[in-house]
C-alpha positions as CSV (number, residue, x, y, z in Angstrom):
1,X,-21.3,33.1,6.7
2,X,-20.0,33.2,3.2
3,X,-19.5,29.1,2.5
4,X,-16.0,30.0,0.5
5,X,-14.8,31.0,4.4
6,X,-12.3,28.9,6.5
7,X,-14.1,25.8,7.7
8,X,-15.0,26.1,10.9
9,X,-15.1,23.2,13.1
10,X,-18.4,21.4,12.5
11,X,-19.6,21.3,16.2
12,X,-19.5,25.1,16.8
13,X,-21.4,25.5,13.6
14,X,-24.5,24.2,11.5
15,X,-23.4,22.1,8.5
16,X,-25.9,23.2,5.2
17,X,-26.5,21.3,2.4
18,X,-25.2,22.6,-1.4
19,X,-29.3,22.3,-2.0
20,X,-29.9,25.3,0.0
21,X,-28.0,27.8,-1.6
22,X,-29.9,31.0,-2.4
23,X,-32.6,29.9,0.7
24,X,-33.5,33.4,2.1
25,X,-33.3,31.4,5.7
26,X,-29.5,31.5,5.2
27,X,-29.2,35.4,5.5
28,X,-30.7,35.2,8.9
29,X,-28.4,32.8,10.2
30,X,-27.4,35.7,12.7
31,X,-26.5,34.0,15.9
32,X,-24.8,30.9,15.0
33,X,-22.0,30.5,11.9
34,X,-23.2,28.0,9.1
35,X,-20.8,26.1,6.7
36,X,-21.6,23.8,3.4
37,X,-21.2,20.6,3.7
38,X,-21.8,17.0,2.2
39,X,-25.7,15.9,4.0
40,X,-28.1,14.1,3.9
41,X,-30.5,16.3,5.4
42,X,-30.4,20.2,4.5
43,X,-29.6,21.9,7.6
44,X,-27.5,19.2,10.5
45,X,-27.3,21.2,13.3
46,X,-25.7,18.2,15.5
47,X,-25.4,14.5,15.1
48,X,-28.8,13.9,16.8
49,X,-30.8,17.0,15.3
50,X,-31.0,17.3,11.6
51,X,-33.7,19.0,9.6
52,X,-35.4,19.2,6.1
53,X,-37.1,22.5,4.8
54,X,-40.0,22.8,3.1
55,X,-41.9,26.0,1.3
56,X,-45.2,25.1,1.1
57,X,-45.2,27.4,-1.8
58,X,-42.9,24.9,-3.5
59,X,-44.8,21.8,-1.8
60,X,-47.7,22.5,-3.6
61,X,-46.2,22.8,-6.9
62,X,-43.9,19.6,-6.6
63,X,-46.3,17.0,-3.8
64,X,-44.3,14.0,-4.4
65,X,-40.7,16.1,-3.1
66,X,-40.9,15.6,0.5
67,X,-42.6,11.9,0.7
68,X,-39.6,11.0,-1.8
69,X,-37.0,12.6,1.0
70,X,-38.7,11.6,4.2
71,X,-38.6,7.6,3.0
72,X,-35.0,8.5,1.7
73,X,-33.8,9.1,4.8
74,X,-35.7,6.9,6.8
75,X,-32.4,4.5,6.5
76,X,-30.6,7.2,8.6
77,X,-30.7,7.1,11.9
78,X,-31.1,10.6,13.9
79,X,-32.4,11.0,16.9
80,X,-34.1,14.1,16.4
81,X,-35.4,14.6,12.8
82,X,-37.5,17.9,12.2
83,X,-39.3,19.4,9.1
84,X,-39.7,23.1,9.0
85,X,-42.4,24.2,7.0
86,X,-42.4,28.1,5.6
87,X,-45.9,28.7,5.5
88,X,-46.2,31.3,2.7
89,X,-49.3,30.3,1.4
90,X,-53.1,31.7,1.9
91,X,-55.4,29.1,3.3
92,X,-52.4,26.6,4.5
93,X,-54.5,24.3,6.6
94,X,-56.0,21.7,4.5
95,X,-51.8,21.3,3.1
96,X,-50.5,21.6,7.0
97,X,-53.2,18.8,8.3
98,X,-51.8,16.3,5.4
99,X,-48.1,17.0,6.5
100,X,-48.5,16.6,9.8
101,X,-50.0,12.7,8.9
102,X,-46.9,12.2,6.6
103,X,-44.5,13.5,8.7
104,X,-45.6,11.7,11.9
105,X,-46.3,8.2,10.2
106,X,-42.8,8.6,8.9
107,X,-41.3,9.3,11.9
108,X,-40.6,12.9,12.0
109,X,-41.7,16.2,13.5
110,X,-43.0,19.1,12.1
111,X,-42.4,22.7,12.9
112,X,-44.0,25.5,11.5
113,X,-42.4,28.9,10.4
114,X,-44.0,32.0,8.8
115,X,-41.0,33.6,7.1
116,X,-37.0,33.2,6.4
117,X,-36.3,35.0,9.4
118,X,-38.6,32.4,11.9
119,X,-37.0,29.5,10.0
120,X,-33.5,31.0,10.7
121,X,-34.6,31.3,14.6
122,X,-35.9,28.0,14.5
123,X,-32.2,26.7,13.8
124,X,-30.8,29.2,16.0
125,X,-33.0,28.1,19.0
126,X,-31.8,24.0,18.1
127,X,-28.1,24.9,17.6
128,X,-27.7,27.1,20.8
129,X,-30.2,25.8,23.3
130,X,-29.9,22.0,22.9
131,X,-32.1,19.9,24.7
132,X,-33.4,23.2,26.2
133,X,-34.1,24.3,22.8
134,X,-36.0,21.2,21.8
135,X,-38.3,21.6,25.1
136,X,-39.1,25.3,24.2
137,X,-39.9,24.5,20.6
138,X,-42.4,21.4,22.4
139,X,-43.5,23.8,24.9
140,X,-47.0,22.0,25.1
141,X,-47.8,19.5,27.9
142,X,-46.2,16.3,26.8
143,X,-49.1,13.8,24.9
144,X,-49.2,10.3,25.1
145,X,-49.1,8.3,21.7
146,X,-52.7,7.7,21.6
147,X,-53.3,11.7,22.1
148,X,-50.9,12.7,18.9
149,X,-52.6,9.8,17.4
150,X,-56.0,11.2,17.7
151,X,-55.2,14.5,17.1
152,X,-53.8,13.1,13.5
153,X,-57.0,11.8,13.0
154,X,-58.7,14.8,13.7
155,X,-57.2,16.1,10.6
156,X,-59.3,13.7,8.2
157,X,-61.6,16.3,6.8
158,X,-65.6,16.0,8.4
159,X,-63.9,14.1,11.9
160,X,-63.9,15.6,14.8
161,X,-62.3,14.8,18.3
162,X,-64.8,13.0,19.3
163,X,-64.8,10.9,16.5
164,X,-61.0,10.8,16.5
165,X,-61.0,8.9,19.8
166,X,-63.5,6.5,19.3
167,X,-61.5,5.5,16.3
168,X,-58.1,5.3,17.5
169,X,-59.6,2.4,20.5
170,X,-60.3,0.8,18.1
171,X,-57.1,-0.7,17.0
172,X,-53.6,-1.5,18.9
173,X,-51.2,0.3,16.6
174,X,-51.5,3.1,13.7
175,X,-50.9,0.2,11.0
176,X,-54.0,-2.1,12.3
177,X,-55.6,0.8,12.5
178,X,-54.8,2.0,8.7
179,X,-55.5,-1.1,7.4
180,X,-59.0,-1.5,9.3
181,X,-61.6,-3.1,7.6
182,X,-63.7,0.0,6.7
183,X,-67.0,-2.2,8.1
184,X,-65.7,-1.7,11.4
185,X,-66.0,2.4,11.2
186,X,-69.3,2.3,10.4
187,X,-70.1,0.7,13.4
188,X,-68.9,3.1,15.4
189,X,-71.5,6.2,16.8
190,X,-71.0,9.4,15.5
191,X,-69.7,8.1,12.0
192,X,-71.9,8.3,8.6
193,X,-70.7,7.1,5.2
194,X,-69.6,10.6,4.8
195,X,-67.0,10.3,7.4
196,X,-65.8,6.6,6.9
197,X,-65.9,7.5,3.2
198,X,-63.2,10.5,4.3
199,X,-61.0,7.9,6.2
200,X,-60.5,5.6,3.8
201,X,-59.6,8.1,1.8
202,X,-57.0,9.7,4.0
203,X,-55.2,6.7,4.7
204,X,-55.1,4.5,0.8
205,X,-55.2,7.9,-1.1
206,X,-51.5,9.1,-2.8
207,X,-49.6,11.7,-1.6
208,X,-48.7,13.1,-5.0
C-alpha cells in the first residue's frame, strides 16, 4: 500500500514506522494493507503486538542499534513485543545465540526470518491470525522459565545442556544468577576455567 493513500482505519491495517521506508519487507505486505504512522516500534500490528526489525547484515555493522532500542522501549508497555531478525548473513549462529540473550533478558521475543518475503509473512500471520497467529509462530511445547533459561545458557560458547542446568539451580532468578560470584561455578562438575572463564564473559562483557 502506497503510504500517500487514504488512511485507513488503523485496526484493519498495520501501522509502519517512517524508519522503514525502502524495507524490501514492505513490498510483500500482500495480505494485509499497511499505513505510515507516528511509532515507537517499526511495524504495530495491534495495541498488544508490536515489533522491531533487525537485518543482521546491518546488526553487525552497527551492534550498539538494537540494545539502544530494546532499553528505549522498555518504558512502553506491550503485551506482545517481537524482534524479527532477517538472517542474511553466512555463519549467523554465533550473532543469533547473543540476540536471543539480549532479547530475552530485556523482555522480548525473537523470531527469525530468512528473506523480505518470510518477514512480510511473519506480520501477515500476527495481523490476521491473532492469538492463533502467536500460538503457530510458538508452535513448540510450551517451556517453563527455568527451560528457556537454560537453553540461554546453552548459548555461552564451550556450555552445553548439561552444564546449562546445573547452573541455572544454582540461583533463584536470572539477576542472582548474572551476578554470581564466579567461585561458585567452579564448583560445579562438568565446569573447567575454560567454561567459567566463558560465563563471565557472556554476562559482564558489552554488547557493542
Amino acid at each position: 500500500m502506497d503510504s500517500s493513500a487514504p488512511k485507513a482505519d488503523n485496526e484493519q491495517c498495520i501501522l509502519v514506522s517512517p524508519r522503514q521506508r525502502g524495507n524490501p519487507l514492505i513490498r510483500h505486505l500482500k495480505k494485509v494493507t499497511w499505513v505510515e504512522g507516528d511509532i515507537q516500534y517499526d511495524y504495530k500490528v495491534t495495541e498488544g503486538i508490536q515489533v522491531l526489525f533487525l537485518s543482521l547484515k546491518y546488526h553487525r555493522m552497527h551492534r550498539g542499534y538494537i540494545v539502544a532500542r530494546l532499553k528505549h522501549l522498555r518504558s512502553h508497555r506491550v503485551k506482545n513485543p517481537f524482534v524479527i531478525c532477517q538472517v542474511d548473513i553466512e555463519e549467523p549462529q554465533e550473532i543469533i545465540a547473543e540476540l536471543t540473550v539480549i532479547t530475552f533478558t530485556l523482555g522480548y521475543r525473537i523470531l527469525l526470518s530468512w528473506s523480505a518475503r518470510e518477514s512480510a509473512a511473519v506480520l501477515e500471520i500476527l495481523k490476521l491470525d491473532g492469538n492463533k497467529g502467536l500460538e503457530f509462530l510458538h508452535r513448540k511445547e510450551e517451556k517453563t522459565h527455568m527451560e528457556t533459561v537454560q537453553d540461554i545458557i546453552a548459548c555461552v560458547r564451550h556450555v552445553n545442556s548439561t552444564d546449562a542446568a546445573k547452573i541455572s539451580k544454582r540461583s533463584d532468578t536470572v539477576k542472582q544468577l548474572i551476578h554470581e560470584n564466579p567461585s561458585k561455578f567452579e564448583g560445579i562438575p562438568g565446569l573447567g576455567k575454560r567454561k567459567v572463564q566463558s560465563l563471565i564473559s557472556a554476562f559482564n562483557d558489552s554488547f557493542f
